[in-house]
N, C-alpha and C positions, 0 to 999 in steps of 0.2 A: 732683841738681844739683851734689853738692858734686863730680864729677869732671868738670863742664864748664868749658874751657878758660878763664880770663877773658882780657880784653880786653887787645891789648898800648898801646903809649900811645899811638899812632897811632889805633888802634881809638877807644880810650877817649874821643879829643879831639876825633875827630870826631864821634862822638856827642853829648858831649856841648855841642858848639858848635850840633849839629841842633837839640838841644833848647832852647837857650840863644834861637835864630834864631825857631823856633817861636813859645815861651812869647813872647816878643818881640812879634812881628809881630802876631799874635794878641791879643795884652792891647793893645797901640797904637791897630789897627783899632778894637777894643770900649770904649776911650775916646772918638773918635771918634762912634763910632753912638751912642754913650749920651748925651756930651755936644751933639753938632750935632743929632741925628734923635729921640733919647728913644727908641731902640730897644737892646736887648742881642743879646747874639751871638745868643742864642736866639731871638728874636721873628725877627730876621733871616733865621735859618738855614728858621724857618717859612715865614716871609712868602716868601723864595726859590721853594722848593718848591711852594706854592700858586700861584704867580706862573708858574710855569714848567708847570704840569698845562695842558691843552689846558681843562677846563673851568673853573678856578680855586678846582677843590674834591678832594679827597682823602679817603680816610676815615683813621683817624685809626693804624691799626695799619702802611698807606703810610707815613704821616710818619716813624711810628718809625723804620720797614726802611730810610727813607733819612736819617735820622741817627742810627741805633742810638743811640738811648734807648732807656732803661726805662720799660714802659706806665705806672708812677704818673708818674715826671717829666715823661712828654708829656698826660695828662690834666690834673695840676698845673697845666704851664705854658698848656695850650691856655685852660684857666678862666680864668687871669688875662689872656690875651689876650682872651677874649670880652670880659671887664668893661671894656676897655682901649677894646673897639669896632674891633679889626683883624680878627679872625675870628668868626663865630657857629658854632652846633652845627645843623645840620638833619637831621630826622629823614628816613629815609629808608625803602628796602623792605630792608635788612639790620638785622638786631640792633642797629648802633653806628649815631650821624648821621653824616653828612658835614661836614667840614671846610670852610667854605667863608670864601673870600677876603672882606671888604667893601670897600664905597668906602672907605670909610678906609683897610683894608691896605694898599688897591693901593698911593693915592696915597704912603703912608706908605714904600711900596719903591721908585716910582717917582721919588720925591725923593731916596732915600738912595743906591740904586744906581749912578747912576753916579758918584757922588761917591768910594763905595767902591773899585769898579772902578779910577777913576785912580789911587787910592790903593794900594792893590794892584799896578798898574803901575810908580808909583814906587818903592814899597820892593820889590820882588820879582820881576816883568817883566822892567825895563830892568834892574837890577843883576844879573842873571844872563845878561841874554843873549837871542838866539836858540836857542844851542848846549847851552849849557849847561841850557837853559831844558827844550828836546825830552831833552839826559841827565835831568835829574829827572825829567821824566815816565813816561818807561823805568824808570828804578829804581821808582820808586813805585809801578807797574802790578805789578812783580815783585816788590815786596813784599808789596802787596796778597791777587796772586795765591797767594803763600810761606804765607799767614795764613789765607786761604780755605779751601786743601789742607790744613793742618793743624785746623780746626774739623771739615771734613767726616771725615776720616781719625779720628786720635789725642788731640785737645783733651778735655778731660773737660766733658761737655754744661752743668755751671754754669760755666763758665768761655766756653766759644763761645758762650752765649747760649741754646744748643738746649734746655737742661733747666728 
């Protein structure tokens, strides 16, 4: 590393403005869901996912894949959602239960949700655009994709995930 190029200031500022934007947006939103709904990012990021399965249940190694956690942190968290009353554990014909959504979940996303959403819209939507809006999503596919190609390729396996 010590012969890669570092950042010139241009580089540097826009970076770190992304991050700046990010951390932002992101901690704003989650005061929001915590203070109007009693939910945290994470209950959210769940409840999303459950909410969006055709059958309102997932098994629990899904959840992870689609918000790359780590399997203590998603067992952690799923437990304190059960006691919570948004999600239960059901046993199933696999090893692990199913994740399943409750009446409470739903309701509990389906109150928050579009609150977020316009929210979302205001800070982030409308202040960038249509244009600019389809640029970020282009870049971020391409980065995405940048980060993919390098776990399956060169990443060293604790580090991608795979080890």
């Amino acid at each position: 590393m010590a012969n890669e190029p570092w950042l010139d200031d241009d580089e540097q500022k826009a970076w770190r403005s992304y991050l700046l934007m990010r951390r932002t947006l992101e901690t704003h939103l989650a005061r929001h869901l915590q203070r109007e709904f009693g939910l945290s990012e994470s209950d959210f990021e769940i409840l999303v996912n459950l909410s969006e399965s055709e059958t309102g249940r997932m098994r629990a190694y899904q959840l992870g894949r689609a918000t790359q956690w780590e399997k203590s942190r998603m067992s952690h968290h799923l437990t304190r959602m059960e006691k919570r009353g948004l999600i239960r554990k059901e046993a199933c014909d696999a090893r692990y239960p199913e994740i399943v959504l409750t009446e409470q979940g739903l309701a509990a996303i389906k109150a928050c949700a579009p609150v977020h959403a316009g929210r979302v819209r205001s800070f982030f939507v409308d202040v960038l655009g249509k244009e600019r809006l389809l640029a970020l999503g282009e870049s971020a596919n391409e980065v995405i994709a940048t980060i993919e190609k390098h776990q399956r390729t060169d990443c060293p396996p604790e580090i991608s995930g795979c080890g």
